[in-house]
C-alpha positions as CSV (number, residue, x, y, z in Angstrom):
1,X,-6.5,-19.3,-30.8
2,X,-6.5,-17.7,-34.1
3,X,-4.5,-14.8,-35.3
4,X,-7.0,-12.6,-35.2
5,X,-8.1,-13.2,-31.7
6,X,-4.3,-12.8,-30.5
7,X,-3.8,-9.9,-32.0
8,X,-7.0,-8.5,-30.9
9,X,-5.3,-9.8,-27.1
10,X,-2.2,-8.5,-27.3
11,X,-3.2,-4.8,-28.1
12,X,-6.1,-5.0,-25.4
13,X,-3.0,-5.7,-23.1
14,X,-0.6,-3.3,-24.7
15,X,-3.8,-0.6,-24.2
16,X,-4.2,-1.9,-20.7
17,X,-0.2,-1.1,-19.4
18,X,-0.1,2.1,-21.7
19,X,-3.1,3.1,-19.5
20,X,-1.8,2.3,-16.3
21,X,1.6,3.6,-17.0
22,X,-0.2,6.8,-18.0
23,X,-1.7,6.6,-14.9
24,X,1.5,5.8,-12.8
25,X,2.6,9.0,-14.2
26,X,-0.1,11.1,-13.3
27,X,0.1,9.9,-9.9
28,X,3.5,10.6,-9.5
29,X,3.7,14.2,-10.7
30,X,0.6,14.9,-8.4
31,X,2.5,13.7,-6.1
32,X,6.0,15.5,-6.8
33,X,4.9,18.5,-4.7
34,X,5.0,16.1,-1.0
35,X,9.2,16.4,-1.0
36,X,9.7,17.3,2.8
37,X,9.4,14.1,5.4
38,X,7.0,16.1,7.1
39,X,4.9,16.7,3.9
40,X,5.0,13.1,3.2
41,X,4.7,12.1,6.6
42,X,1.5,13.9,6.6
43,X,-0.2,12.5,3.6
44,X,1.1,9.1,4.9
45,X,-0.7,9.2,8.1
46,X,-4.0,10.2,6.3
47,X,-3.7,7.4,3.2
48,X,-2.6,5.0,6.1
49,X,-6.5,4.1,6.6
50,X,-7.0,3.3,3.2
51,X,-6.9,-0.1,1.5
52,X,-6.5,-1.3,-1.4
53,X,-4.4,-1.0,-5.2
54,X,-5.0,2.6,-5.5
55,X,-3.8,3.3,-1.8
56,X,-0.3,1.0,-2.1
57,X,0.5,2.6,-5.2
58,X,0.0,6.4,-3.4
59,X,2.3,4.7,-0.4
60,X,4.8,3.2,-2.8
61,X,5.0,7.0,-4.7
62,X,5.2,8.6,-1.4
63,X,7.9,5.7,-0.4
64,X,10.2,6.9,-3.7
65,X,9.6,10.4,-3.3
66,X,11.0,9.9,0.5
67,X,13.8,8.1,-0.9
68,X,15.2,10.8,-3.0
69,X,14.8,13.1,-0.8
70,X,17.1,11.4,1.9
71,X,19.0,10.4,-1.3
72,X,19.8,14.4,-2.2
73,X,20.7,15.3,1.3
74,X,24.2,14.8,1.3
75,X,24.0,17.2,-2.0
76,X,22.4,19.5,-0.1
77,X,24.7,19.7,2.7
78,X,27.5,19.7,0.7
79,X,26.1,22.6,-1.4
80,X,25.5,24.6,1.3
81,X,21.5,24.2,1.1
C-alpha cells in the first residue's frame, strides 16, 4: 500500500467516525426530551418492532437516557423534587 493510498484510507475512516459521531449526537439530543419511564416506555414499545442499526442505537439512547433518570432520583428525593 503506498502512502498515498493510506492516507487517502485513514481520513475516509476518520470522515466516516466524525460522521457517525455527529450523528450519535443528533440522535441523542432528539432524544433528550423522552426523560420520564413512561415517556421512554412509550417510544420503547413503538421502536420495539423495528430492526436493525438505526433501531439499537434509538434503544441503546433510550436505555442511557433511562439510566440517568433512575441515576438522579435519589437527588431528587433528597432535594425535595
Amino acid at each position: 500500500m503506498s502512502t498515498s493510498t493510506m492516507w487517502t484510507t485513514v481520513k475516509d475512516e476518520l470522515r466516516a467516525r466524525r460522521e457517525a459521531r455527529a450523528h450519535l449526537n443528533r440522535l441523542r439530543a432528539d432524544l433528550d426530551h423522552y426523560r420520564t419511564p413512561a415517556d421512554i416506555d412509550d417510544l420503547l414499545a413503538s421502536v420495539d418492532a423495528q430492526e436493525g442499526p438505526e433501531a439499537e442505537l434509538i434503544r441503546s439512547v433510550l436505555s442511557d437516557n433511562l439510566q440517568r433518570y433512575h441515576a438522579q432520583q435519589p437527588l431528587r428525593r433528597v432535594a425535595g423534587l
